[in-house]
N, C-alpha and C positions, 0 to 999 in steps of 0.2 A: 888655930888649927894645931891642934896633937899630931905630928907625923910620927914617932915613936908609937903611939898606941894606936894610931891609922895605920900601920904599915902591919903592925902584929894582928889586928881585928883580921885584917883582908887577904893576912898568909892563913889564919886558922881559919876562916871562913872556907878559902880556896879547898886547905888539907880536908874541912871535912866532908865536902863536895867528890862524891864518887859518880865516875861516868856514867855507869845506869839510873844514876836521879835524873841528869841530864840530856838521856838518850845518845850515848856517845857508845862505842865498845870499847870492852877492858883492854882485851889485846893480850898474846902472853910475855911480850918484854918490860909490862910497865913495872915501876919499883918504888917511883916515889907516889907517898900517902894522898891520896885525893885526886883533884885535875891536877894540867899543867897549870905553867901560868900564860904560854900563848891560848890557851882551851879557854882557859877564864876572859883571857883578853878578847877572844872573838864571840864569846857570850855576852858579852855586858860593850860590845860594838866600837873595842879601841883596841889601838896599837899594844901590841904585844910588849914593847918597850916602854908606853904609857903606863901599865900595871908594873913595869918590875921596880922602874921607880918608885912608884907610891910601895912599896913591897921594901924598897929599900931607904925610905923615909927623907924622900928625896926630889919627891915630885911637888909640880905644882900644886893648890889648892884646886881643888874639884869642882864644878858648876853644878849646880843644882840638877840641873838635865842628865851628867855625867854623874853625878849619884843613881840618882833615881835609875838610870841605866844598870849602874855598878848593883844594885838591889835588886833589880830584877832577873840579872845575869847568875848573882849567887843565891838567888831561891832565899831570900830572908825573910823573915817575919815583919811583922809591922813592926814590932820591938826594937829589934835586928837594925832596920832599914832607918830610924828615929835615931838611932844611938852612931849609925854611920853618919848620920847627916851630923852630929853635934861634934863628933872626933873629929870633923872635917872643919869646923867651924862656920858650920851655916845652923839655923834654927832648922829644926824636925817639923815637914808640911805639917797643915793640919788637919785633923782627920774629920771633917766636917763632912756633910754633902758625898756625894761621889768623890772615891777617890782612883791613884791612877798607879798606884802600887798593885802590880797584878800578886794573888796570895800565892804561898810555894806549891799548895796541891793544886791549882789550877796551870800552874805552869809545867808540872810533874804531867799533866795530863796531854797538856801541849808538845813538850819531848817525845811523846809517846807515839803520836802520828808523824811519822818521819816521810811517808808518801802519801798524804792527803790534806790539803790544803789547808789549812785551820791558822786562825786568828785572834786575839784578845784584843775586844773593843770598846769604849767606855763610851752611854750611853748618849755621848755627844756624837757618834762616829768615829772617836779617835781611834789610830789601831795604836795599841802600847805595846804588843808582841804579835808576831810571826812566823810562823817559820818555812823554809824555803819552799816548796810547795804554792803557799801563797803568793808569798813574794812571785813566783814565778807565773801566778794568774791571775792577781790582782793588780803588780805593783809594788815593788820595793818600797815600804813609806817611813821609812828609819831617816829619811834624811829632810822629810816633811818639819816646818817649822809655823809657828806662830797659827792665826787660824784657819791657813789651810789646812790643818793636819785635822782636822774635822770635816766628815767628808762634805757633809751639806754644801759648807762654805765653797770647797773646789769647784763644785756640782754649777752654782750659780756663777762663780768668780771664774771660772778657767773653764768653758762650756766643753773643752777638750777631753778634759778628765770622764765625760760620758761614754769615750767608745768601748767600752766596759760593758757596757749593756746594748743590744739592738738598738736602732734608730726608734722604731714604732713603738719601744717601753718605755723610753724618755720621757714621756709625760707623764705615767703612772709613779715611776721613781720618783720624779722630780717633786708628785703632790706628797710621796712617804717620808723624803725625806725630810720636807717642809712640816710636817704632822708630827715626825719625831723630833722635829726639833721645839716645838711648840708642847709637848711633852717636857722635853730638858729642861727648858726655858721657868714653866710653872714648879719644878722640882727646883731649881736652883734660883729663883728668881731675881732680882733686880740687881746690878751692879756683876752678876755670875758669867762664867765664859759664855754661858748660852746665850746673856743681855747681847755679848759685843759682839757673837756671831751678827743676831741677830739684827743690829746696828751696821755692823760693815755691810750686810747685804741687800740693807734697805737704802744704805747710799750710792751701791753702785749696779745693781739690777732690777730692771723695772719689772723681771719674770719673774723673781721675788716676791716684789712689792705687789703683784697683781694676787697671788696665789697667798702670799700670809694676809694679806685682807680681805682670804676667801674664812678662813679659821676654819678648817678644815681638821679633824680631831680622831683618832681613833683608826685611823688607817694600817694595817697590817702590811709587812714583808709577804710574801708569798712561800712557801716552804722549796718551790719548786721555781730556781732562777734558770734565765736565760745570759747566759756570757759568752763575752766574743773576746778570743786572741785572736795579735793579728798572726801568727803563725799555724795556729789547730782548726781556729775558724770558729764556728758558735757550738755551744755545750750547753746542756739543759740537764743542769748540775741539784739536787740535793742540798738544802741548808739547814743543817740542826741547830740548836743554839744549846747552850748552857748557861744559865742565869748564875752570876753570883749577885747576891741581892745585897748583902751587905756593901758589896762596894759599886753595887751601879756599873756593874762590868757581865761582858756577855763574850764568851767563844765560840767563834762561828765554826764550823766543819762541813766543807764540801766532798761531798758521793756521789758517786751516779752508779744507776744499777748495773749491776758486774753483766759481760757477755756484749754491755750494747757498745756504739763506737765512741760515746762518749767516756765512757770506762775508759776503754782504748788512749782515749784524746788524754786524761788525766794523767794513765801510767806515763806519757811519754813527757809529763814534766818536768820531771826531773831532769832530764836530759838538756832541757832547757835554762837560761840564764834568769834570772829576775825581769819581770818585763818592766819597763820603763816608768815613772810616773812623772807628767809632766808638771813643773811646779811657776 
């Protein structure tokens, strides 16, 4: 690990990071060049004091997780994000298959919707970014580990993780998400995340087991979801997507048409905390 040349990469990174890349406002006291560094700290989901160390060639060695954080918090390139990981002294992912590096102009676009719901999700389910909007209607999933953090997996392993959707769409979800995962699974095949989803869930639910030996293939989302908070109650929300095709990555954006009371229900998210995700 280079902490001298880690510490320099992540101050000029920060400097050249201005608040309108990141949907923040300028303000008119600000002075110094770029973000702060608690700004950068709460983009990339650590302690404000974690980054001044690394800033000041003095922190610990970084985890892979805590990278790949640190690159998506400063909008880097794949370049960028390769050459962080190696000044860290880990080896640079590899760029095979899906990857899970969301790119700068999709996250530029993410900043953008500050009050509508939107997500970056990698074609396993995973969500890799959010922002608070979501968080607050879907579920804080920053703190989702191992294969939970794919929703399929939750879906079967933690039946809880359902009250997301009406009781009476449960079975409809349950055969899409199995269809998309059987999607994954043929893109990434043998030995891939999607093998070991698919492994953990055939050992421990039979509702699984019943439904992936139906092979069931080609099954669509709906553009028009039904969602239940437990504080607004159900919403019959709007979902566009945005395909990035090179990385097997999709941004969801929930709407609902302006005037109705689910509009209503949305504006008053913000006002809301992150709702819960049970893990």
């Amino acid at each position: 690990m280079d902490r001298l040349q880690l510490a320099d990469f992540l101050r000029t990174r920060r400097e050249a990071l201005q608040p309108e890349d990141v949907g923040l406002p300028r303000g008119s006291r600000r002075r110094a060049p770029g973000l702060r560094r608690e700004e950068v700290a709460l983009l990339c989901d650590m302690s404000s004091d974690y980054w001044s160390r690394l800033e000041q060639a003095r922190g610990p060695q970084p985890s892979d997780q805590m990278l790949a954080a640190m690159a998506r918090g400063l909008r880097l390139s794949l370049a960028e994000r390769d050459h962080l990981f190696r000044l860290a002294g880990r080896p640079a992912p590899e760029r095979v298959g899906r990857g899970e590096h969301v790119a700068p102009g999709l996250m530029r676009v993410l900043d953008r919707l500050h009050d509508t719901p939107a997500q970056v999700m990698t074609d396993l389910g995973e969500t890799l970014a959010q922002n608070a909007a979501a968080a607050a209607l879907l579920g804080d999933d920053a703190g989702l580990v191992g294969l939970d953090r794919a929703v399929v997996h939750r879906w079967f392993a933690d039946p809880t993780s359902r009250d997301v959707y009406p009781r009476e769409d449960h079975d409809l979800r349950g055969r899409v998400f199995v269809a998309d995962l059987r999607g994954a699974l043929a893109r990434q095949g043998p030995g891939s995340r999607a093998a070991r989803v698919v492994e953990s869930l055939l050992a421990r639910s039979d509702e699984f087991g019943r439904l992936w030996a139906e092979h069931e293939v080609g099954l669509r989302h709906e553009p028009r979801k039904r969602l239940v908070h437990p504080e607004l109650g159900e919403m019959l929300l709007d979902c566009q997507k945005l395909v990035d095709v090179e990385q097997a990555q999709v941004l969801l954006v929930f709407t609902a048409t302006p005037g109705t009371p689910d509009d209503d229900k949305l504006r008053l998210l913000a006002s809301l905390g992150p709702r819960p995700v049970l893990r």
